[in-house]
C-alpha positions in Angstrom: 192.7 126.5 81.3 192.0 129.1 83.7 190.2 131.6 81.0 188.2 128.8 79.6 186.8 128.6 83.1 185.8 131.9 83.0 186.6 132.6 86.8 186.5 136.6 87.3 189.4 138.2 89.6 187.1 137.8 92.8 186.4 134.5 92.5 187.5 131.4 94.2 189.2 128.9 92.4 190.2 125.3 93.5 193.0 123.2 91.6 191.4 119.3 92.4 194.5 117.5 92.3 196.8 119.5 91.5 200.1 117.9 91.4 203.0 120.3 90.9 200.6 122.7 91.3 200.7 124.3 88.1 197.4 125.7 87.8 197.1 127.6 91.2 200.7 129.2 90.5 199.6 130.7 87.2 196.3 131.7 89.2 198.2 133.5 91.8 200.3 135.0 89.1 197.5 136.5 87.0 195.7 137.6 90.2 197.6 137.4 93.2 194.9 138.8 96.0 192.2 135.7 94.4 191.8 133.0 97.2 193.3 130.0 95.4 193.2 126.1 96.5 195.5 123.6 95.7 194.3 120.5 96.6 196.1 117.0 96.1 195.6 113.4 98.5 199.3 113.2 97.9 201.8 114.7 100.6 204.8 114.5 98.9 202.7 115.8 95.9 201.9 119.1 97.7 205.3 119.8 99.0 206.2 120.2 95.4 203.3 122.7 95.1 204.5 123.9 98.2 208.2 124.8 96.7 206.3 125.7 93.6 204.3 128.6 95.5 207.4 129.6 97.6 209.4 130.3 94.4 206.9 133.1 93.4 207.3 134.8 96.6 204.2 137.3 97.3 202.1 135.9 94.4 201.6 133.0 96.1 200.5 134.3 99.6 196.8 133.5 98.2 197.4 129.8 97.2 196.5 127.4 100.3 197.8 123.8 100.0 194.9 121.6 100.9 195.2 118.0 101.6 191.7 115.8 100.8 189.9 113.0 99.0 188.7 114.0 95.8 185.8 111.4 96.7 184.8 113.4 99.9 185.9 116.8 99.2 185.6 119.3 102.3 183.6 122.3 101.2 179.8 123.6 101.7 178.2 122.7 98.5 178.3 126.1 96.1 180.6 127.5 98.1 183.8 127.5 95.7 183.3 129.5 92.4 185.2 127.4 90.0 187.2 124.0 89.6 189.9 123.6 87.8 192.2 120.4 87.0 195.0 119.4 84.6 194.0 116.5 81.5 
């Protein structure tokens, strides 16, 4: 999913609701220094991410957990490169 988006290594990349956050872990793990956002409305949702990121130790220090609305989501328009979600 994440080479069908086309994002480059420089590139931000946010995971809209990303449950276990699957997508932002295999983000940080192909590129590690790329600012990754894992965003989910679900708490308990991203405390899984959370344990998800811890368990790849360094490759994770890019990933920041996000809690939001998808319906009111809190960036500047253009200012994320690429979205990414699960089917």
């Amino acid at each position: 999913m994440l080479r069908l988006s086309g994002a480059r290594r420089d590139e931000s990349v946010i995971n809209l609701a990303c449950g276990s956050g699957t997508l932002a872990i295999e983000r940080a793990l192909l590129n590690p220094s790329a600012p990754t956002i894992a965003l989910d409305n679900d708490e308990h949702i991203l405390k899984l991410t959370a344990a998800h990121r811890a368990a790849i130790g360094t490759a994770g220090a890019h990933v920041i957990l996000l809690r939001a609305d998808l319906r009111a989501l809190p960036f500047a328009n253009a200012s994320l490169n690429r979205l990414v979600s699960d089917l």
